[in-house]
N, C-alpha and C positions, 0 to 999 in steps of 0.2 A: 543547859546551854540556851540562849538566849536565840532565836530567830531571825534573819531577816526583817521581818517587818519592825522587833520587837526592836531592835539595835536603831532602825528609821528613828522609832518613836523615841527612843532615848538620845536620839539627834537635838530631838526637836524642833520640828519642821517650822512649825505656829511660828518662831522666831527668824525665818532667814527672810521675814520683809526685813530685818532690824539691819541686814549686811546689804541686800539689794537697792532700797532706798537712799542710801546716803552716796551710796556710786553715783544714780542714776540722778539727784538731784546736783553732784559733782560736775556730770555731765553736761548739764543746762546750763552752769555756771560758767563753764569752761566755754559753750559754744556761745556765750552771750557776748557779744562785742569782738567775737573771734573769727576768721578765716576758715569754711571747713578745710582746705588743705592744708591748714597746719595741724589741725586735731590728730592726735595718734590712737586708733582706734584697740588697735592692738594693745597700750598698755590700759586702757578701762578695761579689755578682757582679765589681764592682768590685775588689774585694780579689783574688781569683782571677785576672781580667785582669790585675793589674800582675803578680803571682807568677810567671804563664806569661811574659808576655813576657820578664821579666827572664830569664831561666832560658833560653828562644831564645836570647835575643838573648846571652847569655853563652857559651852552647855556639857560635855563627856568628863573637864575636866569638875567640875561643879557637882555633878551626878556622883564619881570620883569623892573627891574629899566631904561631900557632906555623908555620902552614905556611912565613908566609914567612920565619921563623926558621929553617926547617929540619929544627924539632926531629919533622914529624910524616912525615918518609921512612923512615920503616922502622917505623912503629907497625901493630901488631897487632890494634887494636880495630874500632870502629865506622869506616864510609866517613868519610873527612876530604875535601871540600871542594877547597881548596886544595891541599894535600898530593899529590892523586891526582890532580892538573890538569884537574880536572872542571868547577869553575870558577874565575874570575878572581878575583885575592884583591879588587880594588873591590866586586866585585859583592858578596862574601861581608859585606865590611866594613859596606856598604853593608844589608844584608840583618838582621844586627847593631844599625846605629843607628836602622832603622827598628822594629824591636821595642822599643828604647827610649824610642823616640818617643811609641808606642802607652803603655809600660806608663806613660812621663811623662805622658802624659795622662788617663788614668784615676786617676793619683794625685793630679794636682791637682784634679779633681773632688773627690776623697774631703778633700784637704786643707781646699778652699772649706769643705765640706760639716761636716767636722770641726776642725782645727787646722791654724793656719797652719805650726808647726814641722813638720809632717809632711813638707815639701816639702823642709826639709834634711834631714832622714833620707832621703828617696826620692832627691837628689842625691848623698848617699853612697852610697846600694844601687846605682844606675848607674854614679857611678865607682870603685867593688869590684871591680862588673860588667867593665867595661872593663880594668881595670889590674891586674887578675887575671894576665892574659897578656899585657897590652898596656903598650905605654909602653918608656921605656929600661930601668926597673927592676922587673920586673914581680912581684910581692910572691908569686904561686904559683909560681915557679926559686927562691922561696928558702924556701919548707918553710911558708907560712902560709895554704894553702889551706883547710884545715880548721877553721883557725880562722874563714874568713871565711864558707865555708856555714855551720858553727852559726851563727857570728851573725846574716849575712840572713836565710839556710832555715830557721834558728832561732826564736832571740831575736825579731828583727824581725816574719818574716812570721807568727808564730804571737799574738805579744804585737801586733802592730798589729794583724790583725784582730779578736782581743777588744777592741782600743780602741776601731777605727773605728765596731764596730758598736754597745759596750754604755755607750763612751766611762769604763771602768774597766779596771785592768788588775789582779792579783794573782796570789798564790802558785799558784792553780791553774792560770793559763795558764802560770805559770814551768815549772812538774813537765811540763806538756804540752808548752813550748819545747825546755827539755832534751829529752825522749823525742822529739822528733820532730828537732832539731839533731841529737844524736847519731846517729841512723841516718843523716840525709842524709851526714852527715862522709864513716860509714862507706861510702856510696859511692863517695864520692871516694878513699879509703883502700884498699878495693879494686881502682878503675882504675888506680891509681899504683901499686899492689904488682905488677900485672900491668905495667907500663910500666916499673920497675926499672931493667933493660937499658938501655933506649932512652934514656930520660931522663939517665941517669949518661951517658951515653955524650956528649948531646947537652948537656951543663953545664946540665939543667932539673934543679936541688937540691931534688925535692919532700920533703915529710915521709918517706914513705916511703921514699929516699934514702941521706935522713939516718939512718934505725933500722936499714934493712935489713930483710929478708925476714922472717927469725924474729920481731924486734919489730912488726914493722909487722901481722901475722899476730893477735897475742897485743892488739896496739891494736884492731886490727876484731872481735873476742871482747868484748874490753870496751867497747864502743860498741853494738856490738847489743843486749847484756845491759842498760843502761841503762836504755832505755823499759819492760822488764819491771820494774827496780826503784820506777820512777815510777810503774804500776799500783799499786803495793804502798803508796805514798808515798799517791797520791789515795783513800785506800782512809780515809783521816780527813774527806774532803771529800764522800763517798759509798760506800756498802757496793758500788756498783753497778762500782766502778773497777776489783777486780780480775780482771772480765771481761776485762780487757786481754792478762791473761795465755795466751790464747787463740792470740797472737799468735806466740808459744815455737815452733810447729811451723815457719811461716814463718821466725822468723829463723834457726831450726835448717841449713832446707834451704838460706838461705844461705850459714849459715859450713861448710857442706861443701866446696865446695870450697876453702876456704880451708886447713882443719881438716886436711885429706886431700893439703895441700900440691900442690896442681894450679899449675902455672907459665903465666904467657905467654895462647894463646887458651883453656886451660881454664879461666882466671877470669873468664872473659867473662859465664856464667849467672849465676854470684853476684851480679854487677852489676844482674841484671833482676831478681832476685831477691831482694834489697835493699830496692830501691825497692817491691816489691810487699808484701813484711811489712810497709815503713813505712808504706802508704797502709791496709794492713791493721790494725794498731795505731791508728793517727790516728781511723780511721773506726768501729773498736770502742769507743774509750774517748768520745768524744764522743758515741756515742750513752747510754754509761752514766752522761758527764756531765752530758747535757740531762734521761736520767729522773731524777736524782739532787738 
């Protein structure tokens, strides 16, 4: 039976900048040419709830169908769940649909509250969620995983919560979608660079796969760099944006090991380190966008 702490790690914590960031740069976006008293504070709590569970319950369901694929006995990463017979894949699965439960239900509050389409979009984000790794065909073994965090960790959770709260969406949350997509990718880009081996071995066809080592390296270079170019981008929307740039040092220390060609468990810090630029960028620039 698996522990407490053991069940955390099979959360995987290293990953919830990936759901907190794109709120919080939603946030900025929303307060940017806005009224604080029109802002609805209560549905960004809202907003953040669905973000996190998704983001669980994605990592439990992922833990779930790869272990009992197979694909996660010989993985070098974070504690797997399954995989390390810690626990039973029901339980994991189970563990999985109950955080989507949660984030379906705080979305449909927000749907009531704001628009009825929101509820097809949040049934899409769950089954992304799920059929990421799951299913016969599961769209992250054949290289579309990074398409699919930009667009939820994206697109979605940066541009829905400028909507939900300011019930407007535009270019400035776009610049903020992109810089905050892009970094999430990029940690998925990293896990998969480090998973290489394993994955080709085990017929899981990620992007990174598909490029190989050198390209896929030269891909997380250009995904980092990105939300520095969007500072430079919102920098028409407020003189206050390219305080973002700030963020240069973080994403620095991430693509070290990348940069520095570290194989296998030495890409592991970059992964943590990732996530902490993005939540570091997310949280600079939206404060430049709300004085702004």
């Amino acid at each position: 039976m698996a522990t407490a702490s053991q069940w955390i790690q099979g959360a995987r914590p290293r990953t919830l900048p990936n759901a907190v960031a794109p709120v919080v740069a939603g946030v900025g976006a929303a307060l940017h040419g806005s009224s604080w008293d029109d802002f609805s504070w209560w549905k960004v709590v809202l907003a953040l709830a669905v973000s996190m569970s998704l983001i669980i319950g994605v990592n439990f369901a992922n833990d779930y169908s790869d272990g009992v694929r197979g694909t996660d006995d010989e993985r070098v990463g974070p504690l797997r769940l399954v995989g390390s017979g810690l626990a039973s894949p029901g339980s994991v699965k189970a563990a999985a649909f109950i955080c989507f439960g949660i984030g379906a239900v705080c979305g449909l509050v927000l749907a009531i509250a704001t628009a009825w389409w929101l509820v097809l979009i949040g049934a899409v984000c769950i089954a992304g969620a799920w059929f990421y790794t799951g299913g016969k065909r599961p769209y992250g073994y054949a290289g579309w995983g990074e398409v699919a965090v930009f667009t939820f960790f994206g697109l979605v959770a940066v541009l829905g919560t400028q909507f939900v709260t300011t019930g407007r969406i535009d270019w400035v949350g776009l610049a903020c979608a992109v810089g905050v997509g892009a970094v999430s990718s990029a940690v998925l880009v990293v896990n998969n660079l480090r998973d290489i081996p394993t994955d080709a071995e085990s017929g899981k066809i990620t992007l990174a796969v598909r490029l190989g080592d050198a390209r896929t390296r030269l891909l997380f270079a250009a995904l980092l760099a990105t939300p520095l170019v969007m500072s430079l981008m919102l920098a028409i929307a407020t003189p206050w944006a390219p305080v973002g740039l700030i963020a240069a040092p973080l994403l620095w220390q991430a693509y070290t090991p990348v940069r520095t060609g570290a194989q296998g468990p030495g890409l592991i810090p970059s992964i943590g380190s990732t996530g902490k630029a993005m939540l570091g960028w997310a949280v600079v620039t939206a404060v430049a966008l709300a004085l702004g």
